[in-house]
C-alpha positions in Angstrom: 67.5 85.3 96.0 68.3 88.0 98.4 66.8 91.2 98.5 68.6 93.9 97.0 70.1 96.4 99.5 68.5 99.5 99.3 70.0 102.5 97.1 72.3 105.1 98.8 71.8 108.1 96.9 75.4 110.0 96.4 76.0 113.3 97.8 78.0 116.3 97.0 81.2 117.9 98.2 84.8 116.1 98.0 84.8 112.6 97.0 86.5 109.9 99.1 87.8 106.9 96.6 88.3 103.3 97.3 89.4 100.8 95.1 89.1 97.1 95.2 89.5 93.8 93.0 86.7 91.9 92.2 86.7 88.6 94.5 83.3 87.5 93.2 84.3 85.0 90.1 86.8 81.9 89.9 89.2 83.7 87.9 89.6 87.7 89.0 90.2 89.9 85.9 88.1 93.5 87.2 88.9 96.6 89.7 86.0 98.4 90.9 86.7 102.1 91.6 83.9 103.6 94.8 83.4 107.5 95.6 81.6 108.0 98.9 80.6 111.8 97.6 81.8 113.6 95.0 78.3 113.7 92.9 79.4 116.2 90.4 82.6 115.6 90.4 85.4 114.4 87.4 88.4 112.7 89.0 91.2 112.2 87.1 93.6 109.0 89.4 96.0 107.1 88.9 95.7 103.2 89.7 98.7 100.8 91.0 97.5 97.4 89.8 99.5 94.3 91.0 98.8 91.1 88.8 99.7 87.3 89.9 102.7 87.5 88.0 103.6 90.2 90.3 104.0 92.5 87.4 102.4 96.0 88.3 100.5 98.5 85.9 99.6 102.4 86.5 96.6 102.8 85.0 95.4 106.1 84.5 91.7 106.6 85.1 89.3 109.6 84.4 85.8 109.3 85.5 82.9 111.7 86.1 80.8 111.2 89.3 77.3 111.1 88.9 74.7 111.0 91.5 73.8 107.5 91.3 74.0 104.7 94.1 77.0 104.7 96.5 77.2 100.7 96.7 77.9 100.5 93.0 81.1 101.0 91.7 82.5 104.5 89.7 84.4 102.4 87.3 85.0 98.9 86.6 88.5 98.2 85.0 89.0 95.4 83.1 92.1 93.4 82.8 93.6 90.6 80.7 95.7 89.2 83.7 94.7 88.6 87.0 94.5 91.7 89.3 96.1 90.4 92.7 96.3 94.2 94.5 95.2 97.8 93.5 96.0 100.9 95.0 95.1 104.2 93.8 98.6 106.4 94.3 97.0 109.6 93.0 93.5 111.2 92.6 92.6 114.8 92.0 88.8 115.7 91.9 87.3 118.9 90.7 83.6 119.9 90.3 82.4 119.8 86.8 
């Protein structure tokens, strides 16, 4: 097995957000939320979510930011269909 990459501790200040489906299985059923930043934070976004189907869901999403590793995802959204696109179309972050 690889080595794990190493940790990148999160900083402070404004969080930028990414958000992403989850390629890693046969069947793709997760979004994974990312802050670069923001350690401290509570965001409060809202998620565009295209399925297969092409049917779309906002789903709203409230997360606090701790200062735990970069590389690993914020959130992980879970899905009974099959996440094809996610775009988050609103975020707003303030310091706990």
């Amino acid at each position: 097995a690889a080595p794990a990459a190493p940790a990148v501790p999160r900083t402070g200040g404004d969080p930028a957000l990414t958000a992403s489906v989850d390629n890693s299985g046969l069947i793709q059923h997760r979004v994974f939320v990312y802050a670069k930043g923001g350690a401290g934070y509570r965001c409060n976004m809202n998620l565009l979510v295209t399925f297969s189907d092409q049917a779309t869901w906002n789903d709203k999403v409230k997360v606090d930011i701790t200062g735990n590793d970069e590389q690993v995802p914020i959130t992980t959204r879970k899905y009974l269909k099959t996440p094809t696109d996610v775009k988050i179309t609103s975020n707003k972050c303030t310091p706990m």
